[in-house]
MIVO-980176 format. One record per atom (N, C-alpha, C, O): residue in one letter; z, y, x. Coordinates in steps of 0.001 Angstrom, whole numbers, plus 524288, in hexadecimal, padded with zeros to 5 digits. Layout:
aZYX;...
This chain:
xDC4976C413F43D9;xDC2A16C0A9F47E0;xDC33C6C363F4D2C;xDC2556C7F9F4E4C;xDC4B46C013F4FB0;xDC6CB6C445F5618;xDC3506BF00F5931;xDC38D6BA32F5931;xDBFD86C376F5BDF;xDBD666C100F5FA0;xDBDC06BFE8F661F;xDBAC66C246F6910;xDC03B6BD7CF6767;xDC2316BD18F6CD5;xDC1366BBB3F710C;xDC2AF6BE1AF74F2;xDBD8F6B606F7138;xDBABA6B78DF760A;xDB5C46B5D7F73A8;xDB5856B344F6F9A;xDB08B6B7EAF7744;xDAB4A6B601F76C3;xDAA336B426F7CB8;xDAC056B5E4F80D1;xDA5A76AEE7F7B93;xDA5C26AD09F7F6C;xDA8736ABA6F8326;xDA6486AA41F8735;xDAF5F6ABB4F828F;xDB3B46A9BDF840F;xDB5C36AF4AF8994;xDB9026AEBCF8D15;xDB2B66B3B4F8879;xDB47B6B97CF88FC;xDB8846BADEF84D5;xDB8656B8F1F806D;xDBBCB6BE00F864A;xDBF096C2A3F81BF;xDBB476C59CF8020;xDB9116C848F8375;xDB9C56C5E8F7B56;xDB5C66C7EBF76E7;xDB8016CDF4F7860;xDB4B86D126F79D4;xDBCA26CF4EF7814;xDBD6C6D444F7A42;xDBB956D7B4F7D83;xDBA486DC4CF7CEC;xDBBA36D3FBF8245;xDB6E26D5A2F86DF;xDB2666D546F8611;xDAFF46D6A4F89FA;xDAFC06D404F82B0;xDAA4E6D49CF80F2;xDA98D6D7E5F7CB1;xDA5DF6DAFDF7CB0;xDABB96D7AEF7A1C;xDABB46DDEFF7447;xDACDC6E151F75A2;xDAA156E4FBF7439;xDB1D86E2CDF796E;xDB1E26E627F7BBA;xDAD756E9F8F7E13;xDAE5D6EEAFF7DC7;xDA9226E873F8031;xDA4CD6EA01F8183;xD9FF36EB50F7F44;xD9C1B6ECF7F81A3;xDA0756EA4AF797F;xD9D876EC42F7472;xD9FC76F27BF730C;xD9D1C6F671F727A;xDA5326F1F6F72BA;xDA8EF6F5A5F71D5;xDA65A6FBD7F7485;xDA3DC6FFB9F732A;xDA9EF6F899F7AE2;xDA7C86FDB1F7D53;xDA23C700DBF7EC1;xDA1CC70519F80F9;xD9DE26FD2AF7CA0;xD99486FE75F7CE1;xD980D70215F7802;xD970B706C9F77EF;xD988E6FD49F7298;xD95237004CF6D28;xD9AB770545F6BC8;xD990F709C0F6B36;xD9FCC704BCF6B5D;xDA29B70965F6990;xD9FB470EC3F6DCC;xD9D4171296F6C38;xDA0FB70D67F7331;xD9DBD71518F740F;xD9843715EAF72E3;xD962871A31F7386;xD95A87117CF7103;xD8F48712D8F7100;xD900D71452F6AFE;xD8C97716A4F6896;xD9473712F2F68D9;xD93A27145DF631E;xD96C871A58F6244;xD96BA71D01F5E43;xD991571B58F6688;xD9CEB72088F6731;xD96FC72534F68EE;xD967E729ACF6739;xD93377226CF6CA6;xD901F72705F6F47;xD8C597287FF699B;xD8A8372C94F67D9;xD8C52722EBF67E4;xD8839725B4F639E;xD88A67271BF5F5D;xD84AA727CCF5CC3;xD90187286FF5C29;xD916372A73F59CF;xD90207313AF5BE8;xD8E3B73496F5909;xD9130731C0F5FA7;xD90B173720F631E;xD8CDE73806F62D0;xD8C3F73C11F6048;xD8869735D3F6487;xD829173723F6429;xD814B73851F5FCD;xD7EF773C84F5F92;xD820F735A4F5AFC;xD80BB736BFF558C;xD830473AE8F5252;xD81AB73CDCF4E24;xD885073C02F569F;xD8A6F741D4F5230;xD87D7745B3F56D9;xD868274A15F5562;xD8758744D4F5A5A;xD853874AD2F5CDE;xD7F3A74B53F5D2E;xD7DE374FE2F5DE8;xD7B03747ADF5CCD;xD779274719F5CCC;xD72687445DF5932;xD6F69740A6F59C7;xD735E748BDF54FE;xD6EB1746FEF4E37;xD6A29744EEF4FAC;xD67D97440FF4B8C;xD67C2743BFF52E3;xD62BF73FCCF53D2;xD6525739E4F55C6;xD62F7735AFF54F7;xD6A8D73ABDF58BE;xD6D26733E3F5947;xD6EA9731D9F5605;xD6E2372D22F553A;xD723B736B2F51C0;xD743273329F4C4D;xD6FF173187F4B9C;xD6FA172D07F4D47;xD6C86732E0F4A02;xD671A730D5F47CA;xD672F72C6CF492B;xD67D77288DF4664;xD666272CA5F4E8A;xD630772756F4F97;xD6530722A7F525B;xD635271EDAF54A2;xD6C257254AF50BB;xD70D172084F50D4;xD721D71F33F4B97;xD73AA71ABAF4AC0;xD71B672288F47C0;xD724172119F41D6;xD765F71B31F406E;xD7A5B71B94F4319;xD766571906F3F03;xD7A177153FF3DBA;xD79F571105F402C;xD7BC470D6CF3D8B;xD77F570F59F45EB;xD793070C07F4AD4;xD7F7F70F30F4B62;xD82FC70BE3F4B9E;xD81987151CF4BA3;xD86A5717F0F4D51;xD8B4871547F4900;xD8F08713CDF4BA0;xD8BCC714A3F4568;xD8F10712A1F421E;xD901170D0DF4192;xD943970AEBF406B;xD89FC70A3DF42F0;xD8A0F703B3F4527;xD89C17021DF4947;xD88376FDC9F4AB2;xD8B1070528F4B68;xD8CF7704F6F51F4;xD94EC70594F50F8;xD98357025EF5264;xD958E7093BF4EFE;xD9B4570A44F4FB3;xD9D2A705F2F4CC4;xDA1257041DF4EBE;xD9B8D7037CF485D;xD9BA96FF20F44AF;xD9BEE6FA76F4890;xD9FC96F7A7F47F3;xD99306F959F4BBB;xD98666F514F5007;xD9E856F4B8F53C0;xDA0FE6F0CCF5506;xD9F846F9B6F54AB;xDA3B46FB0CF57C8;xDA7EE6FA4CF547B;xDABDB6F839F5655;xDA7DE6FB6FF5088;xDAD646FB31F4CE3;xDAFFA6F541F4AAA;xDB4246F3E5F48AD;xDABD46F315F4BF7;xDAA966ECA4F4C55;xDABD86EA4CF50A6;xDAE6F6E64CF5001;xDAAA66EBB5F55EA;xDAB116EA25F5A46;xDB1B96EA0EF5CBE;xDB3F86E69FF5F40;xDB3486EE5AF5B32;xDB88B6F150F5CBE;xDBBD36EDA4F5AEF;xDBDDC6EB89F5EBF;xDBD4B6EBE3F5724;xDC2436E84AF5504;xDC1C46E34BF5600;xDC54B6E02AF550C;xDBD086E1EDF5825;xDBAA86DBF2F597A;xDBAF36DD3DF5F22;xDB8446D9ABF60E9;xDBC486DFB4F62B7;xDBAF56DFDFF681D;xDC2456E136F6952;xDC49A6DF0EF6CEE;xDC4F66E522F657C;xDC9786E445F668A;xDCC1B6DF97F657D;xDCF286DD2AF684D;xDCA416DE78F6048;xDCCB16D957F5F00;xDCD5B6D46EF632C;xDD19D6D231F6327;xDC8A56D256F675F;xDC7CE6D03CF6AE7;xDCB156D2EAF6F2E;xDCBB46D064F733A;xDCC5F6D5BEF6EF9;xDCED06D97FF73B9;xDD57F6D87CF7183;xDD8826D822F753E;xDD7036D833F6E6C;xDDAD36D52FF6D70;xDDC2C6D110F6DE5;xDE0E46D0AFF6EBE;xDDA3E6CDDCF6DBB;xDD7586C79EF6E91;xDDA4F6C8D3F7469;xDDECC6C82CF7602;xDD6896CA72F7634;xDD6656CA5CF7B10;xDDBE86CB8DF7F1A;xDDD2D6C921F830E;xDDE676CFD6F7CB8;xDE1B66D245F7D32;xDE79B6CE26F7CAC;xDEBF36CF52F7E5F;xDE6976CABEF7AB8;xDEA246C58FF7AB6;xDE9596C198F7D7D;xDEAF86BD3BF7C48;xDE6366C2CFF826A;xDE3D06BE22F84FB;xDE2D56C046F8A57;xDE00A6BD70F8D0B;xDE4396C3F7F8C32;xDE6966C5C8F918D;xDEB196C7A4F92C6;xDEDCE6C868F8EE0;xDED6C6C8E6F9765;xDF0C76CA08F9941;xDF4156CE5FF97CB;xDF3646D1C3F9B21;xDF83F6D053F937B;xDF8426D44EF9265;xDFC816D936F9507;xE00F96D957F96CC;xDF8166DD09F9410;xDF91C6E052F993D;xDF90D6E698F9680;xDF9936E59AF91D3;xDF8D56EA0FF96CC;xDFA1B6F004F93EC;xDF4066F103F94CB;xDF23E6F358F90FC;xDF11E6F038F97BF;xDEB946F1BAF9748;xDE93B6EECDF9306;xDE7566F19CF8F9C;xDE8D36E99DF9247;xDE7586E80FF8C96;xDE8CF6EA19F88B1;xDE6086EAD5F84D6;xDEEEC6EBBBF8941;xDF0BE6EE08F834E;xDEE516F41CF8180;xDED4C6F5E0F7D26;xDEDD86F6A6F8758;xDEC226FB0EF865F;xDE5616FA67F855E;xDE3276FE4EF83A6;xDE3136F6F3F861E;xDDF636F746F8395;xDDCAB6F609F7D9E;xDD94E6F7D0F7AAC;xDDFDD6F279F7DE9;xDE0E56EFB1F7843;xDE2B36F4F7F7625;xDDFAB6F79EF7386;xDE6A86F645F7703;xDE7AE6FC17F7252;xDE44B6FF92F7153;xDE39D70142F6CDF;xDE0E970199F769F;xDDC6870582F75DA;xDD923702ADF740E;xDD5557057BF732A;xDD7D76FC8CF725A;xDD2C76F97CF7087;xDD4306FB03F6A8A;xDD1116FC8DF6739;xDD97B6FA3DF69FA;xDDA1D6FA30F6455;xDD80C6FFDCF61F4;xDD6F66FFEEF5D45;xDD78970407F649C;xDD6FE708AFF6217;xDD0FC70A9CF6233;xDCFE270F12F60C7;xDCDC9707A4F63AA;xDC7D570932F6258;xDC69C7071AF5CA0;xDC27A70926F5B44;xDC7F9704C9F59DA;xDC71A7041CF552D;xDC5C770A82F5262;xDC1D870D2AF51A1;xDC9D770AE1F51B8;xDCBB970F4FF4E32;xDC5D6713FCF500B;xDC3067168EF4D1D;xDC5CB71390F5528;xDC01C716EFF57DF;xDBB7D71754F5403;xDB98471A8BF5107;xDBA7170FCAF5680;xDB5B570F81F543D;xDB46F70E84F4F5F;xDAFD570E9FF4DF8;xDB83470D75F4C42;xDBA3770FFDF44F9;xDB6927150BF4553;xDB1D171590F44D3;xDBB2F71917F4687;xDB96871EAFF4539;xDB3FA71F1EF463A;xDB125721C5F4364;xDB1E271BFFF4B2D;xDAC4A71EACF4E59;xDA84671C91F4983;xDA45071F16F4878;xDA95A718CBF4748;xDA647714AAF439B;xDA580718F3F3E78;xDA15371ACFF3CF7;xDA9A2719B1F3CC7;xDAAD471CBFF3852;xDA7DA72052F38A4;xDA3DE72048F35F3;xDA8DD72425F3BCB;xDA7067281EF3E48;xD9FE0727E3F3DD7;xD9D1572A74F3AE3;xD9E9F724B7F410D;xD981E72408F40AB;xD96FA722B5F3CFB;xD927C72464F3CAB;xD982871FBDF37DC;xD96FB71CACF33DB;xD975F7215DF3046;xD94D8720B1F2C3D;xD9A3D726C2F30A0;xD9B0672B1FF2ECA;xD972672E4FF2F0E;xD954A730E0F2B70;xD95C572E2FF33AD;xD91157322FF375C;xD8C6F73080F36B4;xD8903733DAF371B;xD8A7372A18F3556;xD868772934F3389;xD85F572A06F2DB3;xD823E72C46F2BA1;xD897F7283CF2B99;xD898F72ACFF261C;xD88D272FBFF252D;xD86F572F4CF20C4;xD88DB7343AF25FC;xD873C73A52F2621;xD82A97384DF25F6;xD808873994F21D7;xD7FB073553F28E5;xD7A7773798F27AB;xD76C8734B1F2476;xD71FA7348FF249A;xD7A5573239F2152;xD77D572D31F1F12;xD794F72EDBF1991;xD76FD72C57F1631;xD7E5A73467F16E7;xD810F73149F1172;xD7C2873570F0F77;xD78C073329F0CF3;xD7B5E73AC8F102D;xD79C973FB1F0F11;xD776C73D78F0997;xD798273D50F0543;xD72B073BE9F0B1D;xD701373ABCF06FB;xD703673577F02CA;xD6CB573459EFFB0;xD74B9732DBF0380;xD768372F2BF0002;xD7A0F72F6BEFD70;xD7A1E72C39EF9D9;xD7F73733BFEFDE9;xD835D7352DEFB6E;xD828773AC9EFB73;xD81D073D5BEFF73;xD82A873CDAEF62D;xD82FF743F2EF674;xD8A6274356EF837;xD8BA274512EFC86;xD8C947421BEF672;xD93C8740E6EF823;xD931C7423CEFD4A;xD93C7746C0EFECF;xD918773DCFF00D5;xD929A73D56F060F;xD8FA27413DF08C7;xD917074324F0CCE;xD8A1B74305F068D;xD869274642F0922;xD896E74BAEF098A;xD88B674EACF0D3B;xD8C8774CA0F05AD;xD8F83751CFF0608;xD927C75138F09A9;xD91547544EF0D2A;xD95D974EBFF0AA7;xD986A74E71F0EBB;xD954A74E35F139C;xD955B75208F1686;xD933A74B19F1481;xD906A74B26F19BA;xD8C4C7502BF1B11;xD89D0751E1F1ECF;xD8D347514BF15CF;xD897C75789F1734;xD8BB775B51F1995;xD896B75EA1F1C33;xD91E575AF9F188F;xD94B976005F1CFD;xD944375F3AF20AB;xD93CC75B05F22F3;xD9450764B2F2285;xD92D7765EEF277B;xD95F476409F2B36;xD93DF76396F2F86;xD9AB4762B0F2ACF;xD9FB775FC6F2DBD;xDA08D75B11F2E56;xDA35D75911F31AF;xD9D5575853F2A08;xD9E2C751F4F2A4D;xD9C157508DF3072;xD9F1D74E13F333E;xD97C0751DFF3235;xD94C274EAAF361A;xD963B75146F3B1D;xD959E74EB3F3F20;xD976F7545CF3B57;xD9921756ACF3F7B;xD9F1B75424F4070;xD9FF675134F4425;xDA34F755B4F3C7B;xDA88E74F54F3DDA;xDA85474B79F3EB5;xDAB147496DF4213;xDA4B1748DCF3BC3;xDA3BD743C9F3C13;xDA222742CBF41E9;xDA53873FFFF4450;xD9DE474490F449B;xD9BAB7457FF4956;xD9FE074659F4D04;xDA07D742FFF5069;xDA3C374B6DF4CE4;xDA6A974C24F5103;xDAB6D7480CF5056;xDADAC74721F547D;xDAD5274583F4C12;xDB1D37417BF4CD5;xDACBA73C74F4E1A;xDAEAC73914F50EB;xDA90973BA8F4D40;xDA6F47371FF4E1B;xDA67473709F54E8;xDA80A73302F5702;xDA49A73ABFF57ED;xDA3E373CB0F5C2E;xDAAD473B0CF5EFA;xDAB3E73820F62C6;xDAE0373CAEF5D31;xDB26373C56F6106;xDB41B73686F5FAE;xDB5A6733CFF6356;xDB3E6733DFF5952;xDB64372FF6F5B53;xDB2D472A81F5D7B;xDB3E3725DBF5CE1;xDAE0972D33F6062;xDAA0372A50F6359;xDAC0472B4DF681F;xDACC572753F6AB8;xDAD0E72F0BF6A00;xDAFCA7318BF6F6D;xDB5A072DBCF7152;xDB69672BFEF75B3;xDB95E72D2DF6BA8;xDBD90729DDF6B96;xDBD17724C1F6DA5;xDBF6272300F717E;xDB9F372287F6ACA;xDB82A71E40F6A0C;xDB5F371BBCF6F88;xDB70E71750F7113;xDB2F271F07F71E9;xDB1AB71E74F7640;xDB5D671E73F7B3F;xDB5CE71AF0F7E88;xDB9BF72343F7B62;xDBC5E721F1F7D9C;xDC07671E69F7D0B;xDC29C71D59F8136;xDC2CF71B86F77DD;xDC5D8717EEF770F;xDC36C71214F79DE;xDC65170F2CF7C61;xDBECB71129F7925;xDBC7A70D4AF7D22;xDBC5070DC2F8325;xDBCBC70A5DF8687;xDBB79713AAF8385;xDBCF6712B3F8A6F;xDC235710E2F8A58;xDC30970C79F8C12;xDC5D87137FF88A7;xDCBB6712B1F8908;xDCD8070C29F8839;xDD13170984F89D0;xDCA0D70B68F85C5;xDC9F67051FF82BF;xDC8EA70208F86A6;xDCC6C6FFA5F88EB;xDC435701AEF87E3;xDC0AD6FE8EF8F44;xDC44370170F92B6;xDC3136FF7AF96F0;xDC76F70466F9396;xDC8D770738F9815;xDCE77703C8F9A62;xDCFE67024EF9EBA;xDD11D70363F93D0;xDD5CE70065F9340;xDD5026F80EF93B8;xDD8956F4E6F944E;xDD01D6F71EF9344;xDCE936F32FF9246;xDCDD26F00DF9739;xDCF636EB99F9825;xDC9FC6F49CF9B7A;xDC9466F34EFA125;xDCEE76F2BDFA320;xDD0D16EE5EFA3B8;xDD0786F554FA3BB;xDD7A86F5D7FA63B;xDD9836F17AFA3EE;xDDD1F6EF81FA66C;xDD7DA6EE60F9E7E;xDDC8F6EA81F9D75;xDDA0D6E6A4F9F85;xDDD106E384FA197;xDD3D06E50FF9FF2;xDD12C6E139FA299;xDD2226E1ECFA806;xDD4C46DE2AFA978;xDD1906E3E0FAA65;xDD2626E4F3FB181;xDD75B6E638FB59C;xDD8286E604FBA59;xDDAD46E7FBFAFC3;xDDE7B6EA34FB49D;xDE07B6E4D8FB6BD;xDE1866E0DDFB440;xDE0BB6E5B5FBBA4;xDE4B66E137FBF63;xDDF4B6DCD7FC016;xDDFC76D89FFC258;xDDC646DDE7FBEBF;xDD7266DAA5FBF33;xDD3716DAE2FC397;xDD0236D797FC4C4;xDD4686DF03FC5B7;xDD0826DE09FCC20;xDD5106E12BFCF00;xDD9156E30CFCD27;xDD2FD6E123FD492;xDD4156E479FD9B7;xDD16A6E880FD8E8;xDCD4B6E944FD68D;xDD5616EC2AFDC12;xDD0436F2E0FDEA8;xDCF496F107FE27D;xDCC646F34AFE597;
């Protein structure tokens, strides 16, 4: 189902703005939760249904952005954004994975002796943490790059200096 316009807006231009809001709030508080054991806490599994929200949002906001993308003027700034739109998926995949991983550590211990061994090395949470950490950092900057490329295809040739 490709959703295209709401309220007779490009749905694009309106999802779009879920996007760039919940993906870095879900990037800061992947970060917060691997560097800071009283936030995991008391972000606990809102961090994995948050990135879940986003991983949802992303193919429904590009999808419309395609839509869309057939219904203006076409110009190398749309395309170049459209190409960098297409590549946050794959982001907020990993970032999803990633947290849904990181909440799990602290959840299998005592329900699987299997999994508890594993999560008992000393290395699991600390990788998990530092790749969860950078591809929150990615992720974040693939959306500036994303809105950065997006403004330029909405505006250029669009006002005076």
């Amino acid at each position: 189902m490709i959703v295209s316009t709401i309220n007779g807006l490009p749905a694009h231009v309106l999802l779009v703005h879920a996007v760039v809001v919940l993906v870095p709030l879900a990037a800061l508080l992947a970060v917060l939760a691997a560097l800071w054991p009283t936030a995991r806490r008391r972000i606990g599994v809102v961090l994995p249904g948050l990135t879940l929200v986003c991983l949802i949002l992303v193919p429904i906001t590009t999808s419309a952005g395609e839509w869309l993308e057939r219904h203006v003027p076409d110009n190398s700034y749309v395309h170049r954004h459209a190409e960098l739109g297409d590549g946050l998926l794959i982001w907020v995949f990993l970032l999803f994975l990633l947290t849904a991983v990181f909440w799990l550590l602290d959840h299998i211990g005592s329900r699987s002796v299997r999994l508890g061994e594993v999560a008992a090395r000393p290395v699991v949470r600390p990788l998990v943490s530092i790749l969860m950490v950078a591809i929150a950092v990615v992720a974040v900057v693939q959306v500036i790059r994303i809105g950065d490329s997006g403004a330029k295809a909405a505006w250029h040739g669009g006002f005076r200096h």
